[in-house]
N, C-alpha and C positions, 0 to 999 in steps of 0.2 A: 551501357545503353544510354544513360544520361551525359556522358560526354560526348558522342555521337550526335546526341539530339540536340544539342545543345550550340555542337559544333554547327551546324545545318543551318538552325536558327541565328549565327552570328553569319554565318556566309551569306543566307538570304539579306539579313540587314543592312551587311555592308557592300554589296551589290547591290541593294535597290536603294542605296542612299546613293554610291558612285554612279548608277545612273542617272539620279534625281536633282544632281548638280551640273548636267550635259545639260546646255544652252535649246537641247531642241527638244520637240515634242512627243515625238514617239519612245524616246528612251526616257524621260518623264513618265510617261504611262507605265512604260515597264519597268521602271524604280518603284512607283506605286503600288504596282501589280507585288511587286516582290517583296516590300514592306510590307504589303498589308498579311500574304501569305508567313510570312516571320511572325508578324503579330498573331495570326491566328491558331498556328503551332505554340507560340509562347501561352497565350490561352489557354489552349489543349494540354499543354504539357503543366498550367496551373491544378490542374484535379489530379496530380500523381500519375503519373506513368509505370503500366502495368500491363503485362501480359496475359492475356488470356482469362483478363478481368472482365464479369460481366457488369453491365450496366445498371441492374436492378441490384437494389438493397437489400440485401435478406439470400441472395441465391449462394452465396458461398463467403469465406470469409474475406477475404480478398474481394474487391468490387473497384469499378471506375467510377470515379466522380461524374455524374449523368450533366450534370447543369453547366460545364466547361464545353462539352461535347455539345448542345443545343445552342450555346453562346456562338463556337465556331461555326457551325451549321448555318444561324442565322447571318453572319459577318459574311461567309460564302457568299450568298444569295447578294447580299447587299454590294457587296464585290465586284460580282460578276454583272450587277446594276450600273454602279458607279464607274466601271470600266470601259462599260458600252457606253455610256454617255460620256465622257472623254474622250473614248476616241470618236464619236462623231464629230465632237467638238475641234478636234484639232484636225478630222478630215476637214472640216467646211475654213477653219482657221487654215489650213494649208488651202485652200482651192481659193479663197479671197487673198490671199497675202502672195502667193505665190512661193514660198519657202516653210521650213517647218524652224523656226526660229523659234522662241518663246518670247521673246520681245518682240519678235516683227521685223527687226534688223536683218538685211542680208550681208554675207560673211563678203570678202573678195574673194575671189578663186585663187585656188593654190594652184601655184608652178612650179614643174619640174625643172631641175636647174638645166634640162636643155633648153624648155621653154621660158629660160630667163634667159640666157644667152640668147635667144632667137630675138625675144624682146627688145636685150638689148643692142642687137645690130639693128635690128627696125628704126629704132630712135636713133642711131648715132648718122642713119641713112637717111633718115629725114632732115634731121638737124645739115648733115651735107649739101644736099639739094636745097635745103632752103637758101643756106648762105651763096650757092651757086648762082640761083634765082637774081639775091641781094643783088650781089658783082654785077649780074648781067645788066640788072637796072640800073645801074648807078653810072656805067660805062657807057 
């Protein structure tokens, strides 16, 4: 069980780090989202993990640590705080900027290599007519 749990908590981490290094906002948020969920399982999983353990002290011999469990609870709340107010941040940062950048930069647009070939007949058909143009003035 503690490999498992353990395993989960490295995958949420390193997923919500490889989102938190994507140049744009929403997968920012949900790198955040996903780190903060790692961290709060890694909390949870600080007061022993156990099954079918109760929360109070005294009911059996076996018990879950209660103050890990109230830690997580509270980081939730804070969370689900901290999330909403990000994303409205980067809605209104996406509606003034017009891109969801994190700089603010916008990217060039990617071409398919038809629409680079198409490209480049456009220019090599402009560049012709222009020099056409030259000729016709010069004569």
């Amino acid at each position: 069980m503690e490999f498992t749990f353990s395993l989960g908590v490295g995958v949420l981490t390193t997923a919500g780090i490889y989102l938190m290094l994507r140049a744009q906002t929403f997968p920012v948020i949900l790198g955040l989202t996903l780190l903060s969920y790692a961290v709060n399982l890694f909390l949870f999983a600080s007061g022993r993990l156990t099954i079918n353990g109760p929360a109070i002290v005294g009911e059996s011999a076996q018990y879950a640590d209660p103050l890990p469990q109230a830690l997580v609870l509270t980081a939730i709340v804070i969370g689900f705080a901290m999330t909403a107010f990000v994303l409205i941040l980067a809605i209104r940062a996406r509606a003034d900027l017009g891109n969801d950048q994190v700089d603010g930069r916008e990217l060039p647009p990617r071409r398919t290599a038809v629409e680079e070939a198409l490209a480049e007949r456009i220019d090599k058909n402009q560049a012709n007519s222009k020099q056409t143009r030259d000729k016709r003035k010069h004569s």
